[in-house]
GUDREN-983956 format. One record per residue (C-alpha): residue number from 1; residue in three letters; x, y, z. Coordinates in steps of 0.001 Angstrom, whole numbers, padded with zeros to 6 digits, m for minus. Layout:
  tordo  drenvo     east    north       up
    NUM     ALA        X        Y        Z
...
//
This chain:
  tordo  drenvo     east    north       up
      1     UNK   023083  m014784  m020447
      2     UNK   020495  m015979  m023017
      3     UNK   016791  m016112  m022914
      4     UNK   015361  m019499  m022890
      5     UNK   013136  m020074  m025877
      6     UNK   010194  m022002  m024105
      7     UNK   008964  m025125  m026130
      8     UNK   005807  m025297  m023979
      9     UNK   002426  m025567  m026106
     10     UNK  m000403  m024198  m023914
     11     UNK  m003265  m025379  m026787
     12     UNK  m002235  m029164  m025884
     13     UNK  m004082  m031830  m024102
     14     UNK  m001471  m032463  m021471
     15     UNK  m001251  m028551  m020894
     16     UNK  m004825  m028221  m020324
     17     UNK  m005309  m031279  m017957
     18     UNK  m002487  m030128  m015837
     19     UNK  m004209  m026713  m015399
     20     UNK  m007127  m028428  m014652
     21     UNK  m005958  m030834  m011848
     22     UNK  m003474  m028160  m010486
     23     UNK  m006315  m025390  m010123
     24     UNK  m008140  m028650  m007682
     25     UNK  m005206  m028660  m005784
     26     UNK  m004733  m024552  m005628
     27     UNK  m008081  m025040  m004177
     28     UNK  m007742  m026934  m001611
     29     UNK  m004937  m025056  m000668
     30     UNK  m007409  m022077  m000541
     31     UNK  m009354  m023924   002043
     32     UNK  m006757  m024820   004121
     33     UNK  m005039  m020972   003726
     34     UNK  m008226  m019968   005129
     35     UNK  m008860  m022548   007988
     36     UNK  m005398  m021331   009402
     37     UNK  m007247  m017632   009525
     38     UNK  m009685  m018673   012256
     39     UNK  m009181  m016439   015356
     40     UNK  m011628  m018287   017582
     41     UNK  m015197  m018736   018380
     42     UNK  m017463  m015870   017907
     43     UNK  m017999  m015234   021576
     44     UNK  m014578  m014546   022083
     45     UNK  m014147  m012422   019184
     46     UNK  m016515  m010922   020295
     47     UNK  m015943  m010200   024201
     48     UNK  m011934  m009232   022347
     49     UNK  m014401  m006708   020725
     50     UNK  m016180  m005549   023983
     51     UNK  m012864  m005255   025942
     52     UNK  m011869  m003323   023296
     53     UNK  m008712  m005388   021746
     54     UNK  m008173  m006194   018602
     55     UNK  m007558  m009571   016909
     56     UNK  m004188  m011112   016468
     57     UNK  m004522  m010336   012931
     58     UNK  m005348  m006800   013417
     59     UNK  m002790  m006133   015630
     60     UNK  m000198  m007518   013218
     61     UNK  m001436  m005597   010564
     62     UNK  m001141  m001874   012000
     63     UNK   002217  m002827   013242
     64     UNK   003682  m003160   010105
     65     UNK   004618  m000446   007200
     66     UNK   001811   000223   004931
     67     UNK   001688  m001123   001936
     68     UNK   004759  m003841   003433
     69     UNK   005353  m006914   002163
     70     UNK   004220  m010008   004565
     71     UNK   006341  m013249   004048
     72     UNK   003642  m015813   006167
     73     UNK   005731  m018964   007407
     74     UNK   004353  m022264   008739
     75     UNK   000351  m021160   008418
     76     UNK  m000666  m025132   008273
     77     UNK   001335  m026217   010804
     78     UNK  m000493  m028913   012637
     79     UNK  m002814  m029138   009717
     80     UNK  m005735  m031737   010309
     81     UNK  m003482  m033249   013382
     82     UNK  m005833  m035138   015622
     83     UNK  m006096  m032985   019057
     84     UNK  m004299  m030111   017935
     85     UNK  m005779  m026161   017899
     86     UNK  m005700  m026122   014202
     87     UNK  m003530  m024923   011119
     88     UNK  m001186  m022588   012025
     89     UNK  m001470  m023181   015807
     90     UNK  m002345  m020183   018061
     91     UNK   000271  m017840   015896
     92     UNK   000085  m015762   013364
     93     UNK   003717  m015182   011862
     94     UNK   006124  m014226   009265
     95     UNK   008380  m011266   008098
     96     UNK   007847  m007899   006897
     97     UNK   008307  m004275   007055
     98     UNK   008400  m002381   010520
     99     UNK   009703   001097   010162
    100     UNK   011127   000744   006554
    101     UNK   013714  m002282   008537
    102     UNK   012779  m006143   007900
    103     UNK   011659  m007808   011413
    104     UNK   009996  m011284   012337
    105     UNK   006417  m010177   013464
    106     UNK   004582  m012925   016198
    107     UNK   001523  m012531   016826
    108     UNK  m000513  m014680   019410
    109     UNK  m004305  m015633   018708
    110     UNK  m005762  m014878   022206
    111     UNK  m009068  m015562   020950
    112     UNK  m008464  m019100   020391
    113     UNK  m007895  m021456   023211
    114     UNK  m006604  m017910   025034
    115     UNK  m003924  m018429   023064
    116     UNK  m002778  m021370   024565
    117     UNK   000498  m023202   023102
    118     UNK   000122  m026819   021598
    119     UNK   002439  m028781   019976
    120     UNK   002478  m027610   016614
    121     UNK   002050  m023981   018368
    122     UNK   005350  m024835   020190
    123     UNK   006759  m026329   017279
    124     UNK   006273  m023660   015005
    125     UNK   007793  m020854   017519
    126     UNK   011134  m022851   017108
    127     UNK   011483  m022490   013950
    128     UNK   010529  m019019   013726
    129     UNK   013349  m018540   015971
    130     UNK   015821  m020354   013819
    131     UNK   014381  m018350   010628
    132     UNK   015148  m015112   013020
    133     UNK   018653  m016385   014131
    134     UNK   019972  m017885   010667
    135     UNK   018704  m014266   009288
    136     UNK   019572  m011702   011883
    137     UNK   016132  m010738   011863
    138     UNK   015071  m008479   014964
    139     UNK   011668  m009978   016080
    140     UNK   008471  m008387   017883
    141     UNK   006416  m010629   019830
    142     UNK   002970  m009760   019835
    143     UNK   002137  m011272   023448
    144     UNK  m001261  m012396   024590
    145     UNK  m001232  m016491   025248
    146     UNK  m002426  m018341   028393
    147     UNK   000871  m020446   028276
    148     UNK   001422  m024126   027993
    149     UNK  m001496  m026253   026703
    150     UNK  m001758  m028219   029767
    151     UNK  m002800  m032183   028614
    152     UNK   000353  m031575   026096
    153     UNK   002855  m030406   029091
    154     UNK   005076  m033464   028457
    155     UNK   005564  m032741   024709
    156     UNK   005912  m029249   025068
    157     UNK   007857  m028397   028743
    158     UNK   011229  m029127   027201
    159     UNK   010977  m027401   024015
    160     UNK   009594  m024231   024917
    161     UNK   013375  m023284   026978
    162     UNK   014616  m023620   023360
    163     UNK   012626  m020066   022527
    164     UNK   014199  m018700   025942
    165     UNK   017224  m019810   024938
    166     UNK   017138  m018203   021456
    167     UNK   016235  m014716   022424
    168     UNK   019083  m014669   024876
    169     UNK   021397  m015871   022330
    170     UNK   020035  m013296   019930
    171     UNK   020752  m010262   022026
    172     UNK   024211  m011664   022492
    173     UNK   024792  m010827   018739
    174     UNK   022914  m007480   018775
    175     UNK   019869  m009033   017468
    176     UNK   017141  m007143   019581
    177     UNK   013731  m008361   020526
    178     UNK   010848  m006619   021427
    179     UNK   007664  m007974   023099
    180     UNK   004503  m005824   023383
    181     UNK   002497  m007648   025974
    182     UNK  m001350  m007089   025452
    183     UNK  m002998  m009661   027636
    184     UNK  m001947  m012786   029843
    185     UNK   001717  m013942   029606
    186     UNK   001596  m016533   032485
    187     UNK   004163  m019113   033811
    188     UNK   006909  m019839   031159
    189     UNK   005368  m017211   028639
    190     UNK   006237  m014773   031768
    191     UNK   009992  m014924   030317
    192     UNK   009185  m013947   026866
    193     UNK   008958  m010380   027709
    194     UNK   011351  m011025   030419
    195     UNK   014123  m012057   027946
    196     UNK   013310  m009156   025488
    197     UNK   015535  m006299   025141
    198     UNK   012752  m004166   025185
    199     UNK   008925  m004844   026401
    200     UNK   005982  m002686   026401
    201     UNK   002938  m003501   028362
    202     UNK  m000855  m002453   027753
    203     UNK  m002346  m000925   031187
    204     UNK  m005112  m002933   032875
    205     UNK  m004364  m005504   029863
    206     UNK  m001429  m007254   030705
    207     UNK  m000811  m009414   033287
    208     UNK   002720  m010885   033403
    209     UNK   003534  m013529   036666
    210     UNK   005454  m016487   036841
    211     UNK   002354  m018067   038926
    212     UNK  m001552  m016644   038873
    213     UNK  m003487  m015951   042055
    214     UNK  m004796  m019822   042094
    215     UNK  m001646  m021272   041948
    216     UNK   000394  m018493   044324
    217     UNK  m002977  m019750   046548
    218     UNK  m001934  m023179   046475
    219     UNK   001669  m022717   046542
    220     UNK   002163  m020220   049328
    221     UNK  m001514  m019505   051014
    222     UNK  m001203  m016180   049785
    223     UNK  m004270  m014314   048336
    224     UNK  m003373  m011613   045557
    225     UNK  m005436  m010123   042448
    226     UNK  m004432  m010460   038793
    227     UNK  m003392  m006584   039071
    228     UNK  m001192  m006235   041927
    229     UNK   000193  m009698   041437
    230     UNK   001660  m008839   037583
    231     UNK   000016  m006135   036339
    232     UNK   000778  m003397   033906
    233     UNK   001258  m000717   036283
    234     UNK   003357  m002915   038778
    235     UNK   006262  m003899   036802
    236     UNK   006175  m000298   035012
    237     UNK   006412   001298   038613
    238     UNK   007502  m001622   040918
    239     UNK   009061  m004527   039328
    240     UNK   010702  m002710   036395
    241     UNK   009860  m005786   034357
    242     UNK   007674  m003293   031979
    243     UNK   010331  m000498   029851
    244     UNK   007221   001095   028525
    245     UNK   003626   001677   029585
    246     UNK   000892   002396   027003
    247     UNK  m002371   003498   027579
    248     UNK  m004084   001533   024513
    249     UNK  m002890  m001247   022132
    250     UNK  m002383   001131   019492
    251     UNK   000125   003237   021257
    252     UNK   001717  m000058   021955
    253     UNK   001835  m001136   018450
    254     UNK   003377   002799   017777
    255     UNK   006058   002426   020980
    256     UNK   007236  m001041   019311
    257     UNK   007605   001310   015716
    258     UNK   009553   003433   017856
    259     UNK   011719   001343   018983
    260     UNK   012830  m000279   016278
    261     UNK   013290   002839   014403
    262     UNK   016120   003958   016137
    263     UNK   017571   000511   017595
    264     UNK   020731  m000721   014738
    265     UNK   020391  m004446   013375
    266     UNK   022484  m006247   011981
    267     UNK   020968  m007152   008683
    268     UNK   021115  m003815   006938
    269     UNK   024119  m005039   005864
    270     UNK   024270  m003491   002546
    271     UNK   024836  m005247  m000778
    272     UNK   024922  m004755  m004745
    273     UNK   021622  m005519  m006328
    274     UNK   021147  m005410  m010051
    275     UNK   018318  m003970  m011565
    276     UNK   015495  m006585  m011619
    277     UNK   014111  m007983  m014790
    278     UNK   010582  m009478  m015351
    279     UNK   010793  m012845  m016359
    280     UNK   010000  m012809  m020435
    281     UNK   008072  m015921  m020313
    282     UNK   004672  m016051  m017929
    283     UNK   004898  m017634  m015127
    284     UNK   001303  m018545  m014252
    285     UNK   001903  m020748  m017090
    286     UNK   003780  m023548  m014572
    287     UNK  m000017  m024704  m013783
    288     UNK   000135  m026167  m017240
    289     UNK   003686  m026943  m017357
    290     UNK   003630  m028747  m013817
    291     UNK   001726  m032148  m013714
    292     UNK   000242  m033119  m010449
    293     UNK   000998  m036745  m011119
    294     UNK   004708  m036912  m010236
    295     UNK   005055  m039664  m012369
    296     UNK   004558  m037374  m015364
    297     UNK   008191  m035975  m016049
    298     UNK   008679  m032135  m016965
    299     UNK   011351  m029607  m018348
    300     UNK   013147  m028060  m015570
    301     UNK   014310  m025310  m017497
    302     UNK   011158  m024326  m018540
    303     UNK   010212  m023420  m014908
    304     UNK   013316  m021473  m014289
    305     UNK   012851  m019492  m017472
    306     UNK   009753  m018644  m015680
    307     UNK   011546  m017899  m012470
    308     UNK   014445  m015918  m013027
    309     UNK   015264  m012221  m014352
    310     UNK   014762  m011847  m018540
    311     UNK   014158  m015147  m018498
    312     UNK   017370  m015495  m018494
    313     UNK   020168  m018447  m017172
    314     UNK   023657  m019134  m017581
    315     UNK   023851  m023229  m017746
    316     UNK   027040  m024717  m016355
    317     UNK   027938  m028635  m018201
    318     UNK   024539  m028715  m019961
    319     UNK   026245  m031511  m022331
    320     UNK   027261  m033826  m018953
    321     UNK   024907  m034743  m015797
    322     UNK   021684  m034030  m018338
    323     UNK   019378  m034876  m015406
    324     UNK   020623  m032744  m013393
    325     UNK   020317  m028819  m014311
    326     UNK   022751  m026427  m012664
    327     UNK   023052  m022621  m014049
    328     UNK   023728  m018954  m012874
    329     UNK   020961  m016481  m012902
    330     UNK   019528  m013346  m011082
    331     UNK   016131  m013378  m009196
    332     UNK   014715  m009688  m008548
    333     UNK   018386  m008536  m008897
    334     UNK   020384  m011219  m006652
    335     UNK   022620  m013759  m008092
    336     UNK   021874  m017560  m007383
    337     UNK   022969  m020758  m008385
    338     UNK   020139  m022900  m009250
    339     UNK   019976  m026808  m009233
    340     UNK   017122  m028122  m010611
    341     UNK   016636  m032292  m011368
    342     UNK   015334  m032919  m014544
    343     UNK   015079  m036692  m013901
    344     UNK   016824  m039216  m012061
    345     UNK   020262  m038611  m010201
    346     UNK   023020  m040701  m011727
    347     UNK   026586  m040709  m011221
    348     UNK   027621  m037942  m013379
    349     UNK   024960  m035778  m012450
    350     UNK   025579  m035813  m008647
    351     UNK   029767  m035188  m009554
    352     UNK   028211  m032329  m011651
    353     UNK   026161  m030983  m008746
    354     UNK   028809  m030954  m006338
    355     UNK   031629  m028990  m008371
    356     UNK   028699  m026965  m009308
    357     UNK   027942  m026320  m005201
    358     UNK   031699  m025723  m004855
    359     UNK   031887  m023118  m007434
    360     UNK   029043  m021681  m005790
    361     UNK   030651  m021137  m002218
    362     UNK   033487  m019544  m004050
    363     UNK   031703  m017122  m005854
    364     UNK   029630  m016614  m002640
    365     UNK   025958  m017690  m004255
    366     UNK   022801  m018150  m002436
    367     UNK   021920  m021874  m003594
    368     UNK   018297  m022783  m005290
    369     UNK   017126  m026123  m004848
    370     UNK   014247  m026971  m007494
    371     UNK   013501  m030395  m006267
    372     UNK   011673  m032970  m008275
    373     UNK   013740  m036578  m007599
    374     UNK   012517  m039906  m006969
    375     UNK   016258  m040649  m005904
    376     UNK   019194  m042062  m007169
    377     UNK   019567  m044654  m010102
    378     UNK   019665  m048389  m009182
    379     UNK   020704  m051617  m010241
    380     UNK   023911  m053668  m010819
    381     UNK   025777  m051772  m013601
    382     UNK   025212  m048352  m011531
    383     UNK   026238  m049912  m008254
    384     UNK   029320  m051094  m010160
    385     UNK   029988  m047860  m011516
    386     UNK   029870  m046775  m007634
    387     UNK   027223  m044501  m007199
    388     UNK   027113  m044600  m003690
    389     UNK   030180  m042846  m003970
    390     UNK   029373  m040494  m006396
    391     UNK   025777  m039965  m004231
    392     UNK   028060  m039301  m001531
    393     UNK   030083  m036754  m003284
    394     UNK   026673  m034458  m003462
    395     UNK   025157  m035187   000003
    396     UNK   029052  m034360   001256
    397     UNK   028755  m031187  m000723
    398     UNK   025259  m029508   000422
    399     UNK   026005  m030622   003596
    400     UNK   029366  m029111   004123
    401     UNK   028104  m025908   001445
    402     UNK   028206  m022379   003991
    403     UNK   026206  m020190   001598
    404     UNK   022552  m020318   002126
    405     UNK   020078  m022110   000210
    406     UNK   016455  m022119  m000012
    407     UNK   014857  m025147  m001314
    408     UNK   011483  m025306  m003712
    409     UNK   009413  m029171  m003628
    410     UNK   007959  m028816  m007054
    411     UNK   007842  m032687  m007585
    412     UNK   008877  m035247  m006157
    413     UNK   011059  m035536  m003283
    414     UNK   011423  m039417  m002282
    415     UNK   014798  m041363  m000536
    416     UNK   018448  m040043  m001062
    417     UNK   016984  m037992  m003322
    418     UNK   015664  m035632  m001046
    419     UNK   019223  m035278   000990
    420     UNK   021051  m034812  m002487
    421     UNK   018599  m031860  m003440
    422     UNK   018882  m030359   000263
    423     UNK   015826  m031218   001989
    424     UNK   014762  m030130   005497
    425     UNK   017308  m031818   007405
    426     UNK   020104  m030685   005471
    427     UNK   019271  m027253   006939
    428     UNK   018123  m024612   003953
    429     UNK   017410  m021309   004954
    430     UNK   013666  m021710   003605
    431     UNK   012077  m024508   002566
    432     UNK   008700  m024259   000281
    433     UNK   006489  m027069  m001126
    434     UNK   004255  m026379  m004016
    435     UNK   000687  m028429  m003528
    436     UNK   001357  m031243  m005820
    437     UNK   004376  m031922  m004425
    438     UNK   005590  m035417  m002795
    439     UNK   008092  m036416   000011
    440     UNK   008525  m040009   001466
    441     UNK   011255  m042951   001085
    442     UNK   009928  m043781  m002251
    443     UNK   006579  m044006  m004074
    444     UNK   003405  m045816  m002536
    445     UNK   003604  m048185  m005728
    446     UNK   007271  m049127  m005141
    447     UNK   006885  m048964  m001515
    448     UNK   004151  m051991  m001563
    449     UNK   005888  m053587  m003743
    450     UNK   008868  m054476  m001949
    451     UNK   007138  m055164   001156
    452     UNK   004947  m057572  m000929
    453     UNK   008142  m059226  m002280
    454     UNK   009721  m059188   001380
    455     UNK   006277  m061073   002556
    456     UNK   006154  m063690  m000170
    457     UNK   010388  m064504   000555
    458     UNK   009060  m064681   004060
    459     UNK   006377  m067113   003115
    460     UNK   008234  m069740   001242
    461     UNK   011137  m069623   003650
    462     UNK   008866  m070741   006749
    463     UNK   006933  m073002   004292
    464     UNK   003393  m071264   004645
    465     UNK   001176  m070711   001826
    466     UNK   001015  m066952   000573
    467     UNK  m002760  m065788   001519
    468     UNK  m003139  m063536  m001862
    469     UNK  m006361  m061865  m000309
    470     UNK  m004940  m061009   002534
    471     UNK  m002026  m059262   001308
    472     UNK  m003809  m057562  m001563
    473     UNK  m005919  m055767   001666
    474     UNK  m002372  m055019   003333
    475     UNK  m001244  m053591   000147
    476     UNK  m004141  m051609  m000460
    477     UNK  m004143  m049899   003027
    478     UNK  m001155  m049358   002909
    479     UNK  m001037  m047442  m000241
    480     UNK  m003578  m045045   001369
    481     UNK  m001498  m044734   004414
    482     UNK   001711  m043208   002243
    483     UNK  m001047  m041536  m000243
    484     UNK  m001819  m039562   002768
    485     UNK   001788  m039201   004226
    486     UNK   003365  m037797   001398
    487     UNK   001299  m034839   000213
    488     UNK   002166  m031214   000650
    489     UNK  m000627  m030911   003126
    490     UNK   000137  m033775   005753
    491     UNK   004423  m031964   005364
    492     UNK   003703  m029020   005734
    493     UNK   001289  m029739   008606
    494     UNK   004165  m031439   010772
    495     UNK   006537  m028769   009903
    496     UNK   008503  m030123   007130
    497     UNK   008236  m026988   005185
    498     UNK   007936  m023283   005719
    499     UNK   004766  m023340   003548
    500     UNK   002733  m024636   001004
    501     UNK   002698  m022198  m001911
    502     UNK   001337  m021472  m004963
    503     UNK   003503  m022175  m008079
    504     UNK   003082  m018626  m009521
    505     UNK   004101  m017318  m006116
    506     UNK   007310  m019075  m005772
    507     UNK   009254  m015903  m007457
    508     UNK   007982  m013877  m004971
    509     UNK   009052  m015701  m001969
    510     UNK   012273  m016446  m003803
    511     UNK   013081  m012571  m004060
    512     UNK   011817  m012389  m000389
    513     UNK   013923  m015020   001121
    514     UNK   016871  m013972  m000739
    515     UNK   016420  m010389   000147
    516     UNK   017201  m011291   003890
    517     UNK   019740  m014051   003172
    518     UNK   021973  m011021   001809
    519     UNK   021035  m008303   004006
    520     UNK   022390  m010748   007027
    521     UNK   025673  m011830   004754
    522     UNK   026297  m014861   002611
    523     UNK   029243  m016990   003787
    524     UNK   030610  m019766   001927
    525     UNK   032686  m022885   002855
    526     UNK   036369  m023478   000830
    527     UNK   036624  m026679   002689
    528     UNK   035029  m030166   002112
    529     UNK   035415  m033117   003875
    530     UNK   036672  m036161   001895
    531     UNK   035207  m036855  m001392
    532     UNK   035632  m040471  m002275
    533     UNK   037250  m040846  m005613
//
């Protein structure tokens, strides 16, 4: 493979503005990083303090392998969502290093709303699980939550047997989990540890019934304490509901090290690795290369260069399909197959991308998605030329593609566009966003447009006279309204991503993600459905 020779000029104007207005948006990323870091009120912090517990974060912390790597997922879910408990919900999450094997770490925020689950909260536990499942990831619950939000019952009651469901399903495949139970687990959250393979409880900490005194009051006229009805003690002695009984949080957190020390997962699953290469070129130099306004085109290659071992790619049909890039490389050691849009999808390009997806699952790839596409090209002599059909040919081909993918919003990410390059619902392992990124059906511009044209057909037809004022209001608000909608921020806050990350970063997560996608196998499909011709 050759290294790219980059053609980027870091003394220009352009380079410097995008630096500029990218280090704005880094920022407010910052901010909103750090929002989803509140653990509550000071009071409770502090009476945590007083009882002696530790924070969520804390906890989290000593449980993993010093000096591990920490993967967070989903920390602005439910980002500025009217109601909610704030980014990230009541959990702190992600996966790292817990006795030198890879696990899913949950931790509950009991200092905030006592831990309470909302609907982001609720929201975000599913697709932890899914992460966990797709990945064979064992996963340690770090238990101290009050149960269901209440007022948000009717959003929440049905999802929350999904996470039942998944650690049941788990331990079917020999994917253990372990749930170390350090304060209230009440009601539904009563099955957590109950479904574990293994659960440790604190004593005189946690308190584990399906019903607490007030309700076993109302329900049965039947007066019991917090202790006797589900504590510690009881189900280590009584109930048998407890495995293991530790006398402070830390042995806890050194009982759940235990276990999975000598418990066998199934991702260890061995694999080759090459020896990773540093990228030649630098790659905090995408804050230059990168424009925030998505209308701004830039070199796709020149990002992977910065993204991939030696700086080095293999491009497959780099004369055919120009706007879309497809090419072999290594990241930290791993083989991928990268497809990256370097402009608008036309016909060729999407018959390009799907052999390229094919060759892919034969060769047994991991697939990365570098997603910048406003959609496919329009108009009568491409409609002619049938790209529907062509369109189809890629959608048919990342849907019906078996070997994981993990998909990168570096751009834009508007209409069929987004399906093409394998966007959420099209089921990637991982899906990242970087902050200037965009998702919606199209842009705000083209998007008022059309429903201005729709409005003025509308007008003639009935005979009514077009009120210009009017509609120049309508368009206006409802430019904000997709302004809003389509940044990074309001995604990521309903869960449309795994994260909003820094460009410089996304190598990183890359070797991360790809790390655990072939620890737990790669699979790949021979068969497609029916590709029209």
């Amino acid at each position: 493979m050759r290294t790219y020779q980059s053609r980027i000029l870091p003394d220009s104007p352009a380079y410097r503005e995008n630096c500029i207005e990218n280090e704005k948006l880094l920022d407010r990323l910052k901010d909103a990083l750090s929002s989803s870091r509140f653990q509550g009120a000071e009071k409770y912090v502090e009476r945590a303090r007083a009882r002696g517990r530790m924070l969520a974060s804390e906890r989290l912390e000593l449980l993993l392998d010093q000096d591990s790597p920490f993967l967070e997922l989903l920390p602005l879910a439910g980002l500025d969502q009217e109601g909610g408990f704030g980014p990230g919900g009541t959990l702190i999450a992600g996966v790292g290093l817990v006795s030198d094997k890879i696990c899913m770490v949950v931790s509950n925020v009991g200092t905030l709303k006592g831990g309470a689950i909302d609907y982001p909260t609720v929201q975000k536990h599913i697709r932890l699980a899914e992460i966990a499942d797709e990945n064979k990831l064992p996963v340690i619950y770090l238990v101290e939550s009050a149960g269901v939000n209440l007022p948000d019952q009717e959003k929440i009651f049905n999802a929350c047997g999904t996470l039942f469901r998944s650690i049941t399903k788990r331990s079917k495949r020999g994917i253990p989990t372990i749930s170390v139970v350090f304060g209230n687990s009440t009601a539904g959250g009563a099955y957590i540890p109950g479904m574990s393979d293994y659960a440790i409880f604190v004593k005189d900490q946690a308190k584990v019934f399906l019903a607490g005194p007030p309700l076993v009051k109302m329900a049965t006229n039947e007066v019991a304490d917090e202790e006797s009805l589900g504590g510690a003690e009881m189900h280590s002695r009584v109930s048998g509901v407890a495995d293991y009984l530790a006398r402070t949080e830390e042995e806890a957190l050194g009982m759940a090290r235990d276990v999975i020390e000598f418990v066998k997962v199934p991702n260890d699953a061995s694999f080759v690795k090459h020896e990773p290469k540093e990228p030649v070129l630098d790659i905090n130099e995408l804050s230059g290369i990168v424009p925030t306004d998505i209308k701004k085109p830039f070199e796709a290659r020149e990002v992977i260069a910065r993204l991939v071992d030696g700086s080095e790619f293999s491009e497959f049909k780099p004369e055919y399909g120009k706007t879309l890039v497809t090419a072999f490389a290594r990241i930290m050691g791993m083989e991928v197959g990268i497809l990256a849009n370097n402009g608008v999808l036309f016909s060729d390009s999407a018959n390009k991308g799907a052999q390229f997806i094919q060759l892919c699952n034969q060769n047994r790839f991991p697939l990365v998605f570098l997603q910048n596409i406003t959609g496919f090209m329009v108009g009568q002599k491409y409609e002619t030329e049938g790209i529907i059909k062509h369109g189809a040919k890629l959608i048919n081909a990342v849907s019906n593609s078996e070997v994981p993918a993990i998909t990168i919003m570096m751009g834009a990410s508007y209409g069929a566009g987004n399906y093409a390059m394998n966007g959420r619902m099209y089921k990637p392992r991982f899906l990242f966003s970087w902050p200037n990124s965009r998702i919606s059906v199209m842009g705000g511009e083209q998007l008022t447009g059309v429903m201005e044209i729709i409005q003025r057909e509308a007008a003639r037809k009935s005979g009514k006279e077009f009120d210009e004022e009017a509609a120049l209001k309508r368009k206006q608000a409802m430019m904000d309204d997709v302004e809003r909608k389509s940044t990074a921020f309001h995604s990521s806050s309903h869960l449309w991503d795994d994260g909003v990350i820094k460009p410089a970063d996304t190598r990183i997560y890359l070797g991360m993600c790809l790390e655990l996608i072939y620890r737990s196998g790669v699979e790949s499909a021979q068969d497609y459905g029916v590709f029209r011709m």
